[in-house]
Structure formats: structure tokens, C-alpha cells
N, C-alpha and C positions, 0 to 999 in steps of 0.2 A: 829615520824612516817611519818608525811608531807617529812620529807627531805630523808627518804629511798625511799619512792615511785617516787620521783622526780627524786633520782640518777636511778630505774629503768625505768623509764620513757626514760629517757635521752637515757639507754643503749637500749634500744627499738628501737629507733628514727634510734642511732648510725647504729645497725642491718640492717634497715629499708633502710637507705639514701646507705648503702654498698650495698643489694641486687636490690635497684634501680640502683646505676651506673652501677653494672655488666650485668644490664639486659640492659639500654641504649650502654653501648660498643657492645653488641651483636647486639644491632640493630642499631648500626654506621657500622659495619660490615655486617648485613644481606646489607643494604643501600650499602655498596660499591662494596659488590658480585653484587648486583641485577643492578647496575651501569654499574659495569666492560661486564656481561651481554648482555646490553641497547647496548653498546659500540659495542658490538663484532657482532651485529643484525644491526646498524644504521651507524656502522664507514663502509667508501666504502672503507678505507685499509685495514681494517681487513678481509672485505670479497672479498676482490681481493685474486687471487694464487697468490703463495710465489712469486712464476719467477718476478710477477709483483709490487707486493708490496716491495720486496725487488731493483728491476732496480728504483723505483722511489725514496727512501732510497738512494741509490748510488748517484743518481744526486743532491744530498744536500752537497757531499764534495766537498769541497773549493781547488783549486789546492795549493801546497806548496809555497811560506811558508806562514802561517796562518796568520789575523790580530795580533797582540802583543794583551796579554788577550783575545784574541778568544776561547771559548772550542771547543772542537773537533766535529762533528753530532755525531758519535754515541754516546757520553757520554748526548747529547740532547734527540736524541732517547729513551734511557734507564729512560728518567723521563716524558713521557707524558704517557701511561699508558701499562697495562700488555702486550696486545695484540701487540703494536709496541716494548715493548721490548722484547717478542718473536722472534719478528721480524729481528729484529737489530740482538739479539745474533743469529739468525740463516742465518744470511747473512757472511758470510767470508769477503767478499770482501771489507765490510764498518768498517774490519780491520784491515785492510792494508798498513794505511798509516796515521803516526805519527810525530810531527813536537816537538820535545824534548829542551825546551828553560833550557837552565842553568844560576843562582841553580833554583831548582825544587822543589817542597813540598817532607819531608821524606818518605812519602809513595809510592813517584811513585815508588820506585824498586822492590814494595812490588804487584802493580797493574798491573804494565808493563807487568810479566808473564802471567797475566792472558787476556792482553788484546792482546797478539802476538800470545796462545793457540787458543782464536776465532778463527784466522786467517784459521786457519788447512792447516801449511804451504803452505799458496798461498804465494807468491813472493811479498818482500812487496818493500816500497817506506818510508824510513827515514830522516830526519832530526835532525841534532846535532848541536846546535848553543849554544852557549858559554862556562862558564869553568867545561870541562866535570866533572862529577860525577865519580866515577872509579866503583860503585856498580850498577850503571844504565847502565854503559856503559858494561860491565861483559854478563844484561842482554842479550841487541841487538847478542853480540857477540855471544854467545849461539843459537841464532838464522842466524848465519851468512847465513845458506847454503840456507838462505829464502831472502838476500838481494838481489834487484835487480836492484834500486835505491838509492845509496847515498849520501846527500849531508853534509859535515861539515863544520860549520861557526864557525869562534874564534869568541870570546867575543871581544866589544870592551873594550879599558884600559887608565885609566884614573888614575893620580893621580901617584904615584910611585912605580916605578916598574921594578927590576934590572933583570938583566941577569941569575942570579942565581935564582929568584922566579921562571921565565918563564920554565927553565930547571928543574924545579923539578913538573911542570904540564905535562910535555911530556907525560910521563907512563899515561897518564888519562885517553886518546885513547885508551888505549890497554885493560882496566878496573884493579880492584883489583884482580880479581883473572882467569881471562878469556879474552885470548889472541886469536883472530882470528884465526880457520882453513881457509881452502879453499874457498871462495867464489867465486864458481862455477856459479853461478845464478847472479852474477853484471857485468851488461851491461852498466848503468852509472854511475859515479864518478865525484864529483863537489867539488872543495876543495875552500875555504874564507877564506880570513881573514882581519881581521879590519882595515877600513882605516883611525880611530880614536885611533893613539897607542901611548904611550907614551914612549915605548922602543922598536928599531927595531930590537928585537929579537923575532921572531914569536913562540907561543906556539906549535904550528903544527912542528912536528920534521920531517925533511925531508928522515932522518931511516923511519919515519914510515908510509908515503907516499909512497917512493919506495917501502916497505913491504906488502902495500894494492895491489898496482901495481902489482907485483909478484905472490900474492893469486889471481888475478880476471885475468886468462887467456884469459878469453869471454866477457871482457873489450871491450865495441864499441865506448864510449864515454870518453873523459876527459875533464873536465875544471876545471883551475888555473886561478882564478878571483880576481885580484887584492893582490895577494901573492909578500913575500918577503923572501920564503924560499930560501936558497941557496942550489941547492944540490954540495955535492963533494965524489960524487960516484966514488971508484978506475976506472983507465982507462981500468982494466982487465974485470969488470965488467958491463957485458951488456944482457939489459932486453929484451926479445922478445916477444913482443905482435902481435899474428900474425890475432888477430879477432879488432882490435882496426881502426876506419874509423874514426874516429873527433877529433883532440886534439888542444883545443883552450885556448891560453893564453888570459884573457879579455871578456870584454862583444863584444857581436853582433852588429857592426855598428860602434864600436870607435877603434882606432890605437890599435892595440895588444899590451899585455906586454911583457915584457922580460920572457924567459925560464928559467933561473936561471940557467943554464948547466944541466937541467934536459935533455934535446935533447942529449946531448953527450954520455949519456946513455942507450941509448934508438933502437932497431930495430924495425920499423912498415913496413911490408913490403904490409898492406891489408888498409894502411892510403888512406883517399879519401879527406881530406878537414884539410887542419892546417892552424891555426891562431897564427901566434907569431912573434915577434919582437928578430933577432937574428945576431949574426954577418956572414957573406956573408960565411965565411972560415967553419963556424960550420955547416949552412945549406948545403952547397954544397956536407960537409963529410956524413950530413945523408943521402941527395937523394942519395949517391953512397952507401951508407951500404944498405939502405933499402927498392931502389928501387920502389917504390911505385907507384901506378896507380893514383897521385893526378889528384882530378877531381874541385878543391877548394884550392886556396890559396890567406893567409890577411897576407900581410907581411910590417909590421914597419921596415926600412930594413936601414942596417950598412953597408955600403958600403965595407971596411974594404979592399978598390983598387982592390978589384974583381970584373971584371964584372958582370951586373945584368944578361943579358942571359947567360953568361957560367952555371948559376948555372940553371936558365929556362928551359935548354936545357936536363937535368934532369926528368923535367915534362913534357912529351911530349903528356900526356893526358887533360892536364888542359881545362878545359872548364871556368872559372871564376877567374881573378885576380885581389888583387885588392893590391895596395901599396900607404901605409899611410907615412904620415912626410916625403916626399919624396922632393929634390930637384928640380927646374927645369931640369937643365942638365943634372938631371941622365933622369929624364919621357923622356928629346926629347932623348937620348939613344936609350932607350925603341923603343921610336915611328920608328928611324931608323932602328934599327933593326929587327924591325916587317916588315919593308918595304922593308930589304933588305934580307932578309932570311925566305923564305916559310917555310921550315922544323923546325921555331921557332915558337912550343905552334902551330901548325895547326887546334887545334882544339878549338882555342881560340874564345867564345861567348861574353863575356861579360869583360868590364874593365872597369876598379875603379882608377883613381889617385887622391889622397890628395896631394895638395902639403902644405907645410911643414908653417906656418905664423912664424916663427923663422927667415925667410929671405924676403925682400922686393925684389919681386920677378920683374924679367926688361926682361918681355917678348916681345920681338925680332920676325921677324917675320919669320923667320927661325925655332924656336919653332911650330907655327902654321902649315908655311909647312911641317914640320915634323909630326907633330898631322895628319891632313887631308890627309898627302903620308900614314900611317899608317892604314888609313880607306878605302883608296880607293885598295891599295891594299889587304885589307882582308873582304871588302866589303860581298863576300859570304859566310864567315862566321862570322864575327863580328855581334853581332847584338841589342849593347847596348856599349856605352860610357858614365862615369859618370866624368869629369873634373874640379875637386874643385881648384881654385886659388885664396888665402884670399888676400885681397887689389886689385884687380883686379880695375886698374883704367881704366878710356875713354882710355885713350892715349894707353893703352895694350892690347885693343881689334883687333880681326881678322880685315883686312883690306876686306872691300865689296865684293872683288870677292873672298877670301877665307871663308867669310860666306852665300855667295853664294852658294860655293860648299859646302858648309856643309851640308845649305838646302837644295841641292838636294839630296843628300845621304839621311835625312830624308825623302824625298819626294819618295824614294826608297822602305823605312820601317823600317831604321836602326836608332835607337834611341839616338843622342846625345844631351847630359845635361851639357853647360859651366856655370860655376856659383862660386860666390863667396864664399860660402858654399855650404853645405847639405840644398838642401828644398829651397836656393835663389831661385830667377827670372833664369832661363836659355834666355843667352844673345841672344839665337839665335831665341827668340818670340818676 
């Protein structure tokens, strides 16, 4: 009898301890309504309008590309509590821009839709960096007519890795099942790839480059940043980008890289600013195809026994030149013929010469007067010299009265900078 009463006892307790916890979950719950509440009455983002609460949401994104392991704000947003993730999801604009590291956890192809939906087709701003996914990449494409900004970075590659691996990652780009329409809406394009590879066959197929090219008509920006695509586009075959202003091989402020014979393909006739390292014979063919109102040009430059102004003469809008790796002989060229020909570059503001530390350089003072005939003759419009010569010794500096004249031209307002590099002592302080 003791031991029935005990097992009911027991199942009592059992009953007893279940409608306790259910009644404590209800009041973990009343506790985090009456919270959430507290929150929505005490938070001053909650009780700011949307316009505002949502613009100060915005200024917590980080510009591209993110720290490596960074999460994204809005995925931050979405966990501190109901009211800012109202918030979040009712903001577009804080979803708009995505930085897609490869490989990726399996789910993002699964999430990606739903995070590009927020958007409500605003124009976004993308990031692909390493070996694409071809079911992630499907996604983006799907959404092409929303890109407006894209950048793709190859993986770096380490370790072994043949000619034939690389070619059967090409189709990645393109995704598994979803090949790019028109992108109508991309204004910029920034194409990478790794400058840690172990085979120089780049993943990035140059089909499929020209192909981006081709779909983004209202193309204003390009840059090829440290790439080693080659393209070998038939010679019948030529692309017309007639909204495209920027197309820069390299970073901003270092010698350009080589085009890859992607120029030979190419008609820009609304180009304002190019940066590339090319041979004299191929630039000269584009400024005569494509005409172009250049207002900007960085040219690592091949001399290839054509003169530098023939091809100049070309650019008769130029406001800013600047030529890197360059020889002495070819700059005092330059300098002469700036001095001897008005109708060369007249509208020339600003000049940039690199010369080249591949040669120990035995400046002459016929250089100098050449530099300073240069200045003085374009005096009214010149009105920035930048003169890098590496190994610049004593013995090769301007002789007193030609630094003389220099400072008075400074003393003028026209700004020259001699110097053994970028950022040296300018000799003329």
C-alpha cells in the first residue's frame, strides 16, 4: 500500500513540476513581450521615423570589401531586437550591397534570395571573390538587371594546380544554371585576380569578360587590377562602349599594367581618363578608331620607334598626363616638343613623369633646359609638374640659374615637385 501511494505521489509532483514550467515559459514570455514593450517606449531608435532611424542603419555599412570574417550590419541588425529588426527589413537600401567570399557556408544560396528580395530591386553593389560557387552565382545573375556595381576577385592558388583544373572553373562565372541577361543598370566593373598563383593561367576566362563587356552598354567604369588575362578577340570583332569614361589597367598612383590586347578590341569613343601600359602602335590605332575627348591619361609607355607626340596629338583635350617607367630621352622629347609645338596637348594642366630606375639615369644639362623651355613656354596653362628621377645624385642636379628659374615659375603659382621619388624632399626647397 506504502509503495502505490508513493508511485502516486510521485505522478502528482510529475503533473505538478509540468504545469509549473508551462506557467514559468508563459512568464519568460509575458517578461520578454512586456521588454520588447519597455524597448519600443525607451529605445530613441525605435521612436525616431523610419527616414531616420533607417539613414542612421545605413551609415553602419562598411564600404567594400569587408574585413575577412566581418558579418555584414544588416545580419547584426536582425539580432539586437524586434523593433531594429523591423527596421532593417524595412530599410532596402541596407540591402544592397554584399561582399560573397568563396567557398561559403551551403546555405547561402539558400538565403542570398531572400536577402536580394529586401532590396526591392534598388541597384545593388556586389562582390565575388574566390572560386565561384556556380549555384550562388545562378543567384546574383537572376538578379542582374539590379547590378550596378561589380567587383570579381579570383581566389588566390596555392599548392597545384594545372591548366586544365583552371579551365574547367571558367563556366563558374556564368553559374549552373543561369547565364547573364543584359545588365542594363552596371556602371562599374572591377575585374582581380591573384597575385599569389601558382599557375599562370587565370580562372577568369577572357570569353567571359568580353561577354560582361558586351551586356553592360552604360558601362562608365572599368578596371583590370593586376590581371593576366590574355584576350585574342578576332580582328573582325569590335566592341563599342559608347557611355564608358574610365578604363584603368592597375591601381591609382602606380605604373599601369598591360592591356592584354583587350584595347585592340575595343571602340570608346566617350573615354575621358585611361590608364594602361601599351605599345605606341596599338594606342595610336585606338585614339584614331575612337576618337575620344581624353581629359586623363597614365601611360606606362612602349615606345615601339613611334613617337610619343604623334600619338598625343590624338588627345588634343588632355588636361592631365602622366608617364611612368619612362626613359630620360624619351621625357626631354616630350619637354621639346611641348616647347616647340603649341597646338601639342594645349590644354595641358598637369604633368607626371616617372622616370624608369631600370636605368642609371646621366642627366645632362640640356635635359633640364629642356624641362624648364617646357614650363616656361606653357606657363599659362601648366600649372603642376610632378619629376620623379631615382638615383638623382649632387652632380645631376639643375645648375643655380636653372633652379633659379624654376623658382620663379613657382613664385608665379605653378607648382613644380623634383624629387627622387613620390613623397621625397623636392630639390627645389
Amino acid at each position: 500500500m506504502v509503495i502505490q501511494e508513493l508511485r502516486a505521489r510521485i505522478m502528482k509532483l510529475d503533473t505538478e513540476i509540468g504545469l509549473q514550467r508551462e506557467l514559468l515559459k508563459q512568464l519568460q514570455r509575458d517578461k520578454s513581450l512586456a521588454q520588447r514593450q519597455l524597448n519600443a517606449v525607451v529605445d530613441p531608435v525605435a521612436r525616431l521615423p523610419l527616414e531616420i532611424s533607417s539613414d542612421i542603419f545605413l551609415r553602419t555599412l562598411a564600404p567594400l570589401p569587408l574585413e575577412p570574417g566581418a558579418p555584414h550590419p544588416p545580419m547584426l541588425l536582425l539580432n539586437i531586437c524586434h523593433a531594429w529588426s523591423d527596421i532593417a527589413i524595412a530599410t532596402p537600401a541596407l540591402w544592397t550591397t554584399i561582399h560573397i567570399i568563396f567557398p561559403c557556408a551551403s546555405g547561402v544560396k539558400d538565403v542570398l534570395p531572400i536577402w536580394l528580395e529586401r532590396s526591392r530591386n534598388r541597384p545593388l553593389s556586389v562582390l565575388l571573390e574566390g572560386k565561384f560557387d556556380r549555384d550562388v552565382v545562378s543567384v546574383i545573375w537572376r538578379h542582374g538587371q539590379q547590378l550596378r556595381h561589380l567587383e570579381i576577385c579570383e581566389a588566390e592558388k596555392g599548392g597545384e594546380d594545372t591548366d586544365q583544373n583552371a579551365a574547367n572553373d571558367l563556366m563558374e562565372l556564368w553559374g549552373a544554371t543561369t547565364s547573364p541577361g543584359p545588365l542594363l543598370s552596371l556602371v562599374t566593373l572591377t575585374i582581380r585576380d591573384s597575385m599569389d598563383r601558382a599557375s599562370e593561367f587565370s580562372r577568369i576566362s577572357p570569353f567571359h569578360i568580353f561577354e560582361l563587356l558586351r551586356l553592360a552598354p552604360n558601362l562608365m567604369e572599368c578596371l583590370f587590377c593586376e590581371t593576366d588575362i590574355v584576350f585574342a578577340v578576332g580582328a573582325d570583332q569590335k566592341l563599342v562602349l559608347p557611355n564608358l569614361r574610365r578604363l584603368m589597367f592597375g591601381e591609382q598612383g602606380r605604373c599601369p599594367s598591360f592591356d592584354h590586347n583587350i584595347l585592340k578590341s575595343l571602340s570608346l569613343p566617350g573615354l575621358e581618363a585611361l590608364s594602361i601600359t601599351v605599345a605606341s602602335g596599338h594606342l595610336l590605332s585606338f585614339l584614331k578608331r575612337s576618337s575620344p575627348a581624353l581629359r586623363e591619361l597614365v601611360l606606362g609607355y612602349e615606345s615601339e620607334f613611334l613617337p610619343l607626340a604623334e600619338c598625343l596629338r590624338f588627345a588634343p583635350d588632355l588636361k592631365q598626363f602622366e608617364l611612368w617607367e619612362t626613359y630620360c630621352s624619351l621625357a626631354e622629347e616630350l619637354f621639346g616638343a611641348l616647347t616647340e609645338s603649341a597646338s601639342l596637348l594645349p590644354q595641358l594642366s598637369i604633368l607626371i613623369i616617372n622616370i624608369t630606375d631600370n636605368e642609371i639615369p646621366e642627366i645632362s644639362d640640356s635635359f633640364w633646359n629642356a624641362a624648364l623651355g617646357a614650363l616656361v613656354a606653357r606657363r599659362t596653362q601648366l600649372r603642376f609638374l610632378r619629376l620623379t628621377i631615382p638615383n638623382l645624385t649632387d652632380l645631376e642636379v639643375p645648375t643655380p640659374d636653372i633652379i633659379a628659374a624654376f623658382k620663379g615659375l613657382v613664385a608665379d603659382g605653378m607648382r613644380v615637385h623634383i624629387s627622387e621619388s613620390v613623397g621625397a624632399r623636392n630639390i627645389l626647397d
